[in-house]
N, C-alpha and C positions, 0 to 999 in steps of 0.2 A: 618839294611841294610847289606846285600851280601858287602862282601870284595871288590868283582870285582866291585862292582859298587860305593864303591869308591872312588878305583883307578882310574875311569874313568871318576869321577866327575868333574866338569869342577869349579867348588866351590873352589877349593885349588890353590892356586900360586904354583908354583914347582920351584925350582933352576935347572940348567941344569944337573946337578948330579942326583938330585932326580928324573927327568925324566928317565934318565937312570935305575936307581932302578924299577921303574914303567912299565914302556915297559920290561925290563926284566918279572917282578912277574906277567903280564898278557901274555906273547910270551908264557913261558909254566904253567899257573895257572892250577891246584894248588899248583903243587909238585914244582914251581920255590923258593917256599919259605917255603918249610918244612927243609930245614936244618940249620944250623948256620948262624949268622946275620953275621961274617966274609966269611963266605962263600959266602956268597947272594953279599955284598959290594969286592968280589975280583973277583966275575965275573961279577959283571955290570963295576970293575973296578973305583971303588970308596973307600973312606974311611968306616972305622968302626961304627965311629959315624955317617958318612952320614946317616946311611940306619936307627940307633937309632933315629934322629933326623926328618927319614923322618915319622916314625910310629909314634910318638909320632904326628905331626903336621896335620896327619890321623884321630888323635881323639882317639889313642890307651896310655895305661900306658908306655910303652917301646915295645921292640920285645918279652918278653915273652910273654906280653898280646895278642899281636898281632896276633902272633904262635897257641898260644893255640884254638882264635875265628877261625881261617883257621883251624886248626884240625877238631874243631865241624862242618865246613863245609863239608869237606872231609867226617867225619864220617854219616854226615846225607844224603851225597851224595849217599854214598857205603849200604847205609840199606837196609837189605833183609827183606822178608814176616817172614822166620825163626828168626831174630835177633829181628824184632818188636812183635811176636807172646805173650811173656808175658807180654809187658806193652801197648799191646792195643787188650787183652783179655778180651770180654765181659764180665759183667758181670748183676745178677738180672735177669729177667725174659725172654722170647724169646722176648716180644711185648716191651721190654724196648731197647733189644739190636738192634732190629729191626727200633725205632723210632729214637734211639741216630745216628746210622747209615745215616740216610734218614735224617734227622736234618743236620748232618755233611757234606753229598751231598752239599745241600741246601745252605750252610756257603762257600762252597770252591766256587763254581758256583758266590756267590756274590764278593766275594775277587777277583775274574776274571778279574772282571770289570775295576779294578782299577792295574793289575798287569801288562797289556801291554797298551801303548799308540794307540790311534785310530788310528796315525799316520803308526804304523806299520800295520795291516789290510788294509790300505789304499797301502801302499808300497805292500804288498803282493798281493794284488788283480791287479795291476800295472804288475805285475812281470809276473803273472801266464797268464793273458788276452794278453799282449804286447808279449811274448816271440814270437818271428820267426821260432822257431822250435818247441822240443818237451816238454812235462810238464810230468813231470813223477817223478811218487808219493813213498813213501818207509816210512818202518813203522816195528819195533821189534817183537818182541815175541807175544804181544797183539795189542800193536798202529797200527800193520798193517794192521789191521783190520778199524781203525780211517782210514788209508791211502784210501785201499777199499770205503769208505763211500761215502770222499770227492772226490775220480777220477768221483766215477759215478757221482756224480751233473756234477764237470768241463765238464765232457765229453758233458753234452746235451748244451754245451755255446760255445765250440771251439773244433776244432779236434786236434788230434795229440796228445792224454790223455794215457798215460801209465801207470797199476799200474803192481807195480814190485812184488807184492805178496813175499810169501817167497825169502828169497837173496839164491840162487844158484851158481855153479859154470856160468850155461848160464846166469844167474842175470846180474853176474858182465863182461859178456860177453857184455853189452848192452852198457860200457862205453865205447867205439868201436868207436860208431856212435855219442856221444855227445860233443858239444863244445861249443861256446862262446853264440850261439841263443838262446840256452836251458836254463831249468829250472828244479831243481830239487826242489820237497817239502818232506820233514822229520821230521816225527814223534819219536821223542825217549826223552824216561824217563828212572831216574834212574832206574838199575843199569847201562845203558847203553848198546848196544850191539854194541860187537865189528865190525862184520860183516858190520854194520848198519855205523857206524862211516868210518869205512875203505870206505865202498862207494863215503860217500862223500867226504873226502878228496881227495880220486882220481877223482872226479867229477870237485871238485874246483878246482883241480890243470888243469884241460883241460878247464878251464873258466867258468863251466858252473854256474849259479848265483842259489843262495839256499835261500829259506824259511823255517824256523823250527820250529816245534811245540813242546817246552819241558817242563821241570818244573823249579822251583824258585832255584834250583841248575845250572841250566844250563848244556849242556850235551856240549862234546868239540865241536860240529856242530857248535856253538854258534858263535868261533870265525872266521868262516867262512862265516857265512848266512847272507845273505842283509837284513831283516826281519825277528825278529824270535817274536814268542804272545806265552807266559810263563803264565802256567797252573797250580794254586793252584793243589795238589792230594794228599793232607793229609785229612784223614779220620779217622771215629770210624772205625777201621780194620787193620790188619795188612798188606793189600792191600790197594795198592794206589788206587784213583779212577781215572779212566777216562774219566768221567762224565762230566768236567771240558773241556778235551778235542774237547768232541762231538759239546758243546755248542759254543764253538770257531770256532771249526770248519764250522758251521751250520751258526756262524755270518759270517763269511769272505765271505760264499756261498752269504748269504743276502747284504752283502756291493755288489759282483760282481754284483748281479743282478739288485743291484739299476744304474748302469752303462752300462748296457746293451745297444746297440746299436741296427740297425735294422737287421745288419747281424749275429747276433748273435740268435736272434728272429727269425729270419727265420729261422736259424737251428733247431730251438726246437719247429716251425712250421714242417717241415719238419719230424723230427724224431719222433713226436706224429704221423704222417701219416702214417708213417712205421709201427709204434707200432698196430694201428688199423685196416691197413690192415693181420696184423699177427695176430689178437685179442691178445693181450700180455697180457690186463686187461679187467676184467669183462666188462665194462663202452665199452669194444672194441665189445663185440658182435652183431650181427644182429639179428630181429626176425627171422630170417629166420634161425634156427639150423642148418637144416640137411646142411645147404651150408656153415657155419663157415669151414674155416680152420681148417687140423686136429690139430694144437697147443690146439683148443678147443677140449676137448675131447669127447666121446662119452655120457657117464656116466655123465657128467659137464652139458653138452646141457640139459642133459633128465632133467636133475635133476633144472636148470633153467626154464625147462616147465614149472614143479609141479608148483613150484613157484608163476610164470605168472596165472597158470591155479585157482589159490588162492586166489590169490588179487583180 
């Protein structure tokens, strides 16, 4: 079990001293308790042995035991693709590295299951459907691309879906308009992007309410978000996977729809109407080619004749 959780366990009795210890080392986790156990007990403003007596009562040997488990945290927080590259370098044949890979997919995807409470999927889909104003989506390096996935489902269920794609200097222009109504959802995995974090912190601090989507490290979003669903992404690779992610993400899509109302349904009545009168998909066309809108193409049409003229 993650440190932070617990500190947050509702399992341990605390004295009022040791509370203080506690809301310290989670106010700035991690680094609130990377330095000396004197140090930690003279700024929550306690005793020495308080702070010994509180780790120990955590289920730890003393504060060195304590220190050391937080370092492994930090350290597996901070793991780059370069620093995992030789102790999760394939190895044996391409159809071995290949299967051990797709095996490991498979294993994270199941541990899913059980890493966020349904409860939170529930709160999230609450958040994103109810908001008053906007939902607007953001996402790192890669995740943003996770972000991307899920604006476009939200959008065909409710308007007012913003995906922030790359963070810009106009990106961060858009916290302008946001406040207490709003919704922001966030996708970030270690190593973290600063850009990404800085958002939302100025996000939360204008009210606006967060969902996040991270890994079993937790990214700082954490301690801001009204819902966050924590995404196994350790793999055979020196890449995490975001495998884990999609599949979450794809479930909260399914929790919203099981919640659908009728005005929501009409919307996605509506916007299928759009879609076909603009042929956007195959299934949009008419026999009638040569009258297709040009979205259909010329070459597309002819080439659907052939087709038709086969079967």
């Amino acid at each position: 079990m993650a440190i932070r959780d617990v500190l947050i366990s509702q399992d341990i009795a605390l004295t009022p001293s040791e509370e203080k210890i506690v809301r310290l080392l989670l106010t700035d986790y991690p680094t609130s308790g990377l330095g000396t156990a004197a140090s930690l007990a003279r700024r929550a403003g306690v005793s020495d042995p308080t702070v010994v007596r509180l780790v120990m009562k955590l289920g730890y040997e003393g504060f060195a035991d304590f220190q050391e488990k937080l370092l492994a945290e930090v350290e597996a927080r901070l793991h780059s693709p370069l620093l995992m590259m030789e102790t999760k370098r394939g190895s044996g044949s391409q159809d071995n590295t290949i299967l051990s890979y797709l095996h490991s997919v498979g294993e994270a995807i199941e541990k899913s299951v059980s890493a966020t409470p349904l409860q939170s999927y529930d709160r999230a889909a609450t958040l994103i459907m109810e908001a008053k104003g906007e939902v607007v989506i953001l996402g790192g390096r890669f995740s943003r691309h996770m972000a991307g996935m899920l604006a476009s489902h939200i959008v065909q269920f409710r308007s007012g879906v913003r995906d922030l794609g790359i963070l810009s200097p106009p990106a961060f222009d858009t916290l302008a308009d946001l406040g207490r109504k709003d919704v922001l959802v966030v996708f970030d995995y270690r190593r973290y992007q600063l850009d990404v974090v800085a958002y939302a912190r100025q996000a939360s601090a204008r009210g606006v309410r967060i969902v996040l989507f991270t890994d079993p490290w937790l990214s700082p979003i954490a301690d801001l978000a009204e819902a966050t669903i924590v995404s196994p992404i350790e793999v055979a690779s020196p890449y995490d996977t975001l495998a884990t992610a999609l599949a979450q993400a794809e479930a909260l899509v399914a929790r919203i729809v099981s919640t659908l109302g009728d005005e929501a349904t009409a919307r996605i009545e509506r916007l299928e109407e759009v879609r076909h009168a603009n042929s956007v998909t195959l299934d949009s066309l008419t026999p009638d080619f040569d009258s297709a809108p040009a979205v259909a193409s010329k070459p597309a049409r002819e080439g659907l004749a052939r087709q038709g003229q086969k079967s």
